[in-house]
C-alpha positions in Angstrom: 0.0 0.0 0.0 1.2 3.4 -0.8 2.4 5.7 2.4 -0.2 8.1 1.1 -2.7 6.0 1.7 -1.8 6.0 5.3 -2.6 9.4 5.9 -5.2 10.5 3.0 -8.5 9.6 2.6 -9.6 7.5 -0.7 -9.6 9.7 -4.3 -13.5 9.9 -5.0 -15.4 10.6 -8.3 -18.5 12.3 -9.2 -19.9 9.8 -11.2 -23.2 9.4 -12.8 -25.2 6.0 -13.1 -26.9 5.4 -16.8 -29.5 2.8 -16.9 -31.9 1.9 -19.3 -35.5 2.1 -17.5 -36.3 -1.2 -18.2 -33.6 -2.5 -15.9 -33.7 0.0 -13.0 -34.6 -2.5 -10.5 -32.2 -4.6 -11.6 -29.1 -1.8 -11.6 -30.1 -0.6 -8.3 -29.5 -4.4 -7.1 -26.2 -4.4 -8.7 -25.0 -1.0 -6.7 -26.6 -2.2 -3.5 -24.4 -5.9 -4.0 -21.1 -3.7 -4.8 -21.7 -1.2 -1.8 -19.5 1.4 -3.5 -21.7 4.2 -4.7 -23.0 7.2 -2.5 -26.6 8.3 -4.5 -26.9 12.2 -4.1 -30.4 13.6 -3.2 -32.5 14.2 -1.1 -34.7 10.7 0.0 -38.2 11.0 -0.6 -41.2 9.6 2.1 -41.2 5.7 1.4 -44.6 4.7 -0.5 -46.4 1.9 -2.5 -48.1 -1.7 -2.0 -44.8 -2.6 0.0 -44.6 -0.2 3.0 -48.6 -1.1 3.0 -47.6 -4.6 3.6 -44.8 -3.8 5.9 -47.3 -1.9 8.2 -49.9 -4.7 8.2 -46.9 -7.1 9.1 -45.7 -5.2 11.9 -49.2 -5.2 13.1 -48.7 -8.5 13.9 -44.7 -9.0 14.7 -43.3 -7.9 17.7 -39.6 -7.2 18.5 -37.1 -5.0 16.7 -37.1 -4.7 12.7 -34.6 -7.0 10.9 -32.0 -5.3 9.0 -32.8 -4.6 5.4 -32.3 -7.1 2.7 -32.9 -7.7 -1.4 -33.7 -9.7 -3.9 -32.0 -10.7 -7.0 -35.4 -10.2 -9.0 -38.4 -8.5 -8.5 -40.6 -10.3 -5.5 -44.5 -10.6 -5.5 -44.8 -8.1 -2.7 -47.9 -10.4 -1.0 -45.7 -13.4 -1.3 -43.3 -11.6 1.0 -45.8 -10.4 3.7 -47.7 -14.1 3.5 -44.1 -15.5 4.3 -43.2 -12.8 7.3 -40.4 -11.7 5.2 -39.9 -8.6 6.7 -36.3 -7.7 5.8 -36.5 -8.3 2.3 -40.0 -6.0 2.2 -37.7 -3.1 4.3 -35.2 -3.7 1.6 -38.1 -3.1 -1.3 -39.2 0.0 0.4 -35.2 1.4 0.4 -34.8 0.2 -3.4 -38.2 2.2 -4.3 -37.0 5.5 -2.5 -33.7 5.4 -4.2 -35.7 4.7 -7.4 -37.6 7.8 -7.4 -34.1 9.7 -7.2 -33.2 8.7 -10.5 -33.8 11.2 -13.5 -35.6 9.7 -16.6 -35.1 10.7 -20.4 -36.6 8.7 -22.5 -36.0 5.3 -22.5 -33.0 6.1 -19.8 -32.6 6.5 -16.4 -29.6 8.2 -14.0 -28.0 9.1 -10.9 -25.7 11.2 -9.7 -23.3 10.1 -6.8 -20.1 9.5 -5.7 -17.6 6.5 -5.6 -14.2 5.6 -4.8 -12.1 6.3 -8.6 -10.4 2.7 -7.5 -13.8 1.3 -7.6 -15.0 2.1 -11.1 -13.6 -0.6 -13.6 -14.9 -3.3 -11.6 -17.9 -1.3 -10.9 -18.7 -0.9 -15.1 -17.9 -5.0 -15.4 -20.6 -5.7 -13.1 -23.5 -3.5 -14.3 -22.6 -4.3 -18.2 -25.0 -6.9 -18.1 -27.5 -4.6 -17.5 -26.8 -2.4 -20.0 -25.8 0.3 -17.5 -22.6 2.3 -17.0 -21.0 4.3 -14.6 -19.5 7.6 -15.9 -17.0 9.6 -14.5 -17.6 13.7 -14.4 -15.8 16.4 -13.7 -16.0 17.9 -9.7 -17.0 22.0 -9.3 -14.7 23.0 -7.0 -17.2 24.6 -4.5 -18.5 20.3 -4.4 -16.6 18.5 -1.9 -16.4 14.8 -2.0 -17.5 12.3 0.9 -14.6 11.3 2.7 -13.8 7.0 2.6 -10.5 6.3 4.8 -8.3 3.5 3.9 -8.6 0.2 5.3 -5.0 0.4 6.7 -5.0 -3.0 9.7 -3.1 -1.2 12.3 -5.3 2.2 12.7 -9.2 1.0 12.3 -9.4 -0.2 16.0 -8.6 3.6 17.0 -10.9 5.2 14.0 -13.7 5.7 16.8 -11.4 7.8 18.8 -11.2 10.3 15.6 -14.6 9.5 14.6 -16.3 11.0 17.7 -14.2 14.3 17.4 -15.5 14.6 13.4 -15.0 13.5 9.9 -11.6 14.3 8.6 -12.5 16.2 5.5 -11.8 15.1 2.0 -8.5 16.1 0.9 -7.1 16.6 4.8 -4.4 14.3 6.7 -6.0 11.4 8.4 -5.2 11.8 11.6 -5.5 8.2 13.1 -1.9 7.1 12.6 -0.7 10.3 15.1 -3.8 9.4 17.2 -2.5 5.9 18.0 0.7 6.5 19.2 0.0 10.2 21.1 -3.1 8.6 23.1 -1.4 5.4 23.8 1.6 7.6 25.3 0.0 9.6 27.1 -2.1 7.2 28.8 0.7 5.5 29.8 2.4 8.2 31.5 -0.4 9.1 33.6 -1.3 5.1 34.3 2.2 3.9 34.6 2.2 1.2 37.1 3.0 -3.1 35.4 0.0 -4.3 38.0 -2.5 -2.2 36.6 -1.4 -2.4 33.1 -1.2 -6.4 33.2 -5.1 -6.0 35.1 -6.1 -3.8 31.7 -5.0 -5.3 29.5 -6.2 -8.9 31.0 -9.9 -6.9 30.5 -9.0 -6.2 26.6 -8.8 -9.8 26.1 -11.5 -10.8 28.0 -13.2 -8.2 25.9 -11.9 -9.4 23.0 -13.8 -12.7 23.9 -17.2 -11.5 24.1 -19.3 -12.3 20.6 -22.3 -11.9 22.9 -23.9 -10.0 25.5 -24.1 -6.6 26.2 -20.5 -6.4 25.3 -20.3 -7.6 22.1 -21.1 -4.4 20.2 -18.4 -2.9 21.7 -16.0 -5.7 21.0 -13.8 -4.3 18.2 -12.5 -1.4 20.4 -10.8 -4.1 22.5 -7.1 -2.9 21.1 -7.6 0.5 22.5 -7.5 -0.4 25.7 -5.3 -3.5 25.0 -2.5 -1.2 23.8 -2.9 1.6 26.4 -2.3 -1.4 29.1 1.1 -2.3 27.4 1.7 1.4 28.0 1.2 1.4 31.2 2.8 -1.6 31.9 5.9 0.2 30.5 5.5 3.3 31.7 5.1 1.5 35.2 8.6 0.2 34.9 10.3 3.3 34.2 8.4 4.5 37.3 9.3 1.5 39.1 5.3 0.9 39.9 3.8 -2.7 40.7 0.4 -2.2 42.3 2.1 0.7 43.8 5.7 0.6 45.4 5.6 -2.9 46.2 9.0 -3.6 44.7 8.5 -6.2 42.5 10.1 -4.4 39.7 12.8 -2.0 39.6 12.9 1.5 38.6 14.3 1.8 35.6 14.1 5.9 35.1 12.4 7.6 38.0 10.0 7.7 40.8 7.4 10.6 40.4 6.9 10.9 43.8 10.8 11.5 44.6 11.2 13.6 41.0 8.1 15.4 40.4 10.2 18.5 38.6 12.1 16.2 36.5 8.4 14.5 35.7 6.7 17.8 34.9 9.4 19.1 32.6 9.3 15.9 30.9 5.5 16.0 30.5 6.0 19.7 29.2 8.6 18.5 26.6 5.7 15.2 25.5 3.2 18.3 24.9 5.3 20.2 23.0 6.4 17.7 20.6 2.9 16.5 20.1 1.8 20.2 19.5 4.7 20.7 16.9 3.3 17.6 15.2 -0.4 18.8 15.5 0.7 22.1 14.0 2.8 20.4 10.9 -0.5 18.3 10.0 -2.7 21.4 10.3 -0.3 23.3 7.8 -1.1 20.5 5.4 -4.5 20.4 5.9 -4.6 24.0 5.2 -1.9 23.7 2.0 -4.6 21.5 0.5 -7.4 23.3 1.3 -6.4 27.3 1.0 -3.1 27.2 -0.7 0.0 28.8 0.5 -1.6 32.0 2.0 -4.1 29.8 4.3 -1.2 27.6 6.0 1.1 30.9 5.9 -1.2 32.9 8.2 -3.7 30.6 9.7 -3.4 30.5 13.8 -2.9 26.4 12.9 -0.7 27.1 10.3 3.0 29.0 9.7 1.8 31.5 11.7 0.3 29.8 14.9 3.7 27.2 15.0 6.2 30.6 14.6 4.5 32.1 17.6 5.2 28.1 19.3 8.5 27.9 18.4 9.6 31.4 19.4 7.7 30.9 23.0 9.6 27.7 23.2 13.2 29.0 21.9 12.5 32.3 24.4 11.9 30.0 27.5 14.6 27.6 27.0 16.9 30.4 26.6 15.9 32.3 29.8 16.1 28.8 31.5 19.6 27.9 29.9 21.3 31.9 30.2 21.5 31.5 26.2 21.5 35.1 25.2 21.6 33.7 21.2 18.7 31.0 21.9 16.5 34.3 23.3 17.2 35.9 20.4 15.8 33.5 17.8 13.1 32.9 19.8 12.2 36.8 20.2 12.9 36.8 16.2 10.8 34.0 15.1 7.4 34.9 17.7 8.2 38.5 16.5 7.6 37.2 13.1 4.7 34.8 13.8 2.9 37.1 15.4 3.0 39.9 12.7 1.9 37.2 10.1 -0.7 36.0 12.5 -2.2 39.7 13.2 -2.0 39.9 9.1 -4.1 36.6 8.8 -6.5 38.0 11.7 -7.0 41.4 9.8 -7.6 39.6 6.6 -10.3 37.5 7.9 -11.6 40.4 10.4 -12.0 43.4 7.5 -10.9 46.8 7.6 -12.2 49.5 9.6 -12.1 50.0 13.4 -14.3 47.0 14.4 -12.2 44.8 12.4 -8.7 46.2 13.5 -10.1 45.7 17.4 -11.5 42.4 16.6 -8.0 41.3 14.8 -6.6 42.7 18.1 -8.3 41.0 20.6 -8.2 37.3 18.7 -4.4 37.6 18.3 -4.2 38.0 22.4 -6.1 35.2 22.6 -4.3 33.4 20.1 -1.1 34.0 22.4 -2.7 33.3 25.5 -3.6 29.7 24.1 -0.4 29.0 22.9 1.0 28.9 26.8 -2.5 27.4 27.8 -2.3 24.6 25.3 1.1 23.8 26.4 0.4 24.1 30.1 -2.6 21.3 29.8 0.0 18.6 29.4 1.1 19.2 33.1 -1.8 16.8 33.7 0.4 14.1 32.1 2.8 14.5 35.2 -0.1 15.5 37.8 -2.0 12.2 36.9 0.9 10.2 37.0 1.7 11.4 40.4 -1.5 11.0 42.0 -1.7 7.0 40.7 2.3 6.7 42.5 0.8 9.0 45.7 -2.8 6.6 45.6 -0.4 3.4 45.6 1.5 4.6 48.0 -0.7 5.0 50.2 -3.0 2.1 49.8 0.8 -0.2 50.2 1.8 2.1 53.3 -1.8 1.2 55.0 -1.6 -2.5 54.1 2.1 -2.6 55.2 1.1 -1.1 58.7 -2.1 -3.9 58.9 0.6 -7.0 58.4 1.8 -8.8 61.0 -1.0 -11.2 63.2 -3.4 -13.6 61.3 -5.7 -11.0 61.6 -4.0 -8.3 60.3 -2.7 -10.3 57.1 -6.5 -10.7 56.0 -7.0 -7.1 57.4 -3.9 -6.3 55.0 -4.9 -8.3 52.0 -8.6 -6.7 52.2 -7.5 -3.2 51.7 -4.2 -4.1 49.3 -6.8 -5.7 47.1 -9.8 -2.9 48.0 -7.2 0.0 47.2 -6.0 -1.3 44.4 -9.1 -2.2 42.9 -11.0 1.3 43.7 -7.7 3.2 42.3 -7.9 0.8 38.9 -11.4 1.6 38.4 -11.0 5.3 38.7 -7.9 6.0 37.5 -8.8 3.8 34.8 -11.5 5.9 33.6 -10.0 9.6 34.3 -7.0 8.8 32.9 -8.8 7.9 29.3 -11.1 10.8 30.0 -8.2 13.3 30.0 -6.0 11.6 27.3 -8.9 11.9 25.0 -9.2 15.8 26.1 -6.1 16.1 25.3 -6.4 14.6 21.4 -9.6 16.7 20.9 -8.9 20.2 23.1 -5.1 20.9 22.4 -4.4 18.5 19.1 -7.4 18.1 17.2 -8.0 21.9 17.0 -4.9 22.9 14.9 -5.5 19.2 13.1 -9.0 19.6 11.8 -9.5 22.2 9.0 -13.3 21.6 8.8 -16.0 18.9 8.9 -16.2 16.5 6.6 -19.0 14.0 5.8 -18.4 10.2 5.8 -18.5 8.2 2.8 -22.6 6.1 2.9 -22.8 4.4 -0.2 -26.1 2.4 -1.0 -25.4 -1.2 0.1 -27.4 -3.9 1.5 -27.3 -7.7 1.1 -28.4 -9.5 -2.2 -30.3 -12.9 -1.5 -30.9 -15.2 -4.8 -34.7 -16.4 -5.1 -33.7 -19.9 -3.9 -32.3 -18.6 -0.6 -35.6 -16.5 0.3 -37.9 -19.6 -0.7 
């Protein structure tokens, strides 16, 4: 697979769908088999002999309506409702809506939609037989395209995580591939302990397991938190962290609790890295979108990452006594910001309201800058309060052990602790990684919303299989 295809959504066509009319039925059958074509228009109210028939079979069937299906020819509509097939008379209803989108001429029929360009040849093979085509037209530029990601193995597990922030646009950087490693890091750092990670990940599997039950729709998400375990696990190492300070494993970098500067600098320099990155994708984004003026001036663009870098170069030179890092950290915010207040004005208009408007947005660009930074001090904060809630759940323990009865006294809150601590920290921990992503990443990532890719598919049953 190409790297592109990593990172970029599918290329799409505009396409329009030539039948003749005598075999509309028979080409919308064909699209809804391929699943590859997105029909454009607005639905209209579903209406004939079948919804009639579905309504008087619902009368008398109770439960939850079966998930649409078709037939490879035409079905006698009262056949279907004598039989109960209701799935098959859902499907009927769908095909007729998505009939009435087509637009006749004469003796031929057509719709306009979209479809994957990779998807076309084998697309034309399979509705030759019906005498249909799929043509490819050109796309106005004010159109955009649905957006269809790429299969890739390794990201669709963590798609949901993107998915609930919005639909990566057509055109922009996918932005699952950085997703999987910056949410997997940074839930490790604040849920660093082997114990923990080993209990988590033991879950995932478990998880993993369940093709039934109120857990099974939820089953494919089982390598998030699979994967955030295993980085715990190793971030527990480095922090020396076993169910707390038990020492059962050694600490192979620090313990927060003894190095909470060293920790918080660290989790300074995590944010700042993964901001860099967020900008870099944004500038793309907005390349692709707006050409070179948009990324040039855009708070997520050029702009927005000179202002970063010259905050970043300014501090580590006060820190360090670099007179020549303060510098070029003076020079490059001192040119960010003028190409940011440029941008601002452009967007704001001339005039007095616009100049104030420009003035007060570019404060507030600068003031997020340092806030967006200063949110990744949560990665150290977290990840001291899990070492400081271990601690103490082993300190009270260790005090307990000693008599018979204190052993079981010991063991209860050991095993209490730790459980309460998994269970929460479990769930905060997630809760701020993902604020992270969506707050202080996803906002310089995303240039817009995009809409998903929902072709017309549903399954195609032969005669023989309904009979």
């Amino acid at each position: 697979m190409p790297s592109a295809d990593l990172v970029l959504p599918k290329r799409m066509s505009r396409v329009a769908v030539v039948t003749p009319q005598s075999c509309l039925r028979d080409t919308l059958v064909t699209l809804a088999a391929a699943g590859t074509v997105e029909l454009v228009g607005s639905l209209p109210a579903p209406e004939g002999e079948e919804v009639e028939a579905l309504r008087r079979l619902r009368r008398a069937v109770e439960g939850p309506a079966p998930e649409p299906a078709l037939l490879e020819r035409r079905p006698d509509v009262l056949a279907l409702e004598r039989s109960g097939e209701e799935s098959l008379l859902l499907g009927e209803v769908e095909l007729r809506r998505r009939a009435r989108l087509a637009v006749a001429h004469g003796r031929a029929a057509a719709w306009l939609g979209w479809a994957p360009t990779d998807a076309l040849e084998a697309l034309n093979e399979s509705l030759a037989p019906n005498g249909s085509a799929v043509v490819e037209l050109p796309r106005p530029a004010w159109v955009e395209p649905p957006t269809l990601l790429n299969p890739v193995k390794v990201e669709q597990p963590f798609r949901p995580l993107v998915e609930t922030y919005g639909t990566t646009r057509y055109g922009d950087v996918d932005p699952t591939a950085f997703t999987v490693v910056s949410f997997v890091v940074m839930f490790g750092m604040m849920f660093g302990d082997v114990g923990h990670g080993l209990v988590l990940a033991l879950l995932a599997l478990w998880l993993r397991g369940r093709r039934r039950g109120r857990f099974a729709a939820v089953r494919r998400l089982w390598v998030i938190p699979f994967a955030a375990a295993l980085s715990g696990m190793a971030f527990g190492f480095l922090y020396g962290e076993c169910f707390g300070p038990t020492g059962i494993v050694p600490t192979l970098w620090l313990d927060p609790l003894d190095e909470p500067v060293t920790l918080l600098l660290v989790a300074v320099g995590v944010g700042a890295v993964l901001l860099t990155i967020s900008y870099l994708i944004g500038i793309v984004n907005r390349w692709r979108r707006g050409g070179a003026a948009e990324a040039l001036l855009a708070q997520s663009g050029v702009a927005g990452l000179m202002v970063f870098a010259g905050a970043l170069l300014l501090a580590g030179g006060v820190a360090a006594g670099l007179v020549a890092l303060e510098v070029s950290g003076a020079v490059v915010g001192g040119v960010g910001l003028v190409l940011l207040a440029v941008g601002l004005v452009l967007e704001a208009g001339h005039g007095a309201a616009g100049l104030t408007q420009a003035g007060v947005e570019l404060v507030d660009a600068v003031i997020r800058v340092f806030s967006n930074l200063v949110s990744f001090t949560r990665l150290a904060a977290f990840g001291l309060m899990h070492a400081a809630v271990g601690l103490v759940v082993f300190e009270a323990a260790s005090a307990l052990w000693g008599t018979p009865a204190g052993v079981v006294a010991a063991t209860i809150v050991f095993v209490g602790g730790n459980t309460v601590a998994f269970a929460l920290e479990a769930l905060v921990t997630g809760v701020q990684a993902l604020r992270l992503e969506y707050y202080e990443l996803y906002s310089r990532i995303f240039s817009g919303e995009g809409h998903a890719f929902a072709p017309w598919s549903m399954p195609v049953r032969s005669s023989k299989e309904a009979s």
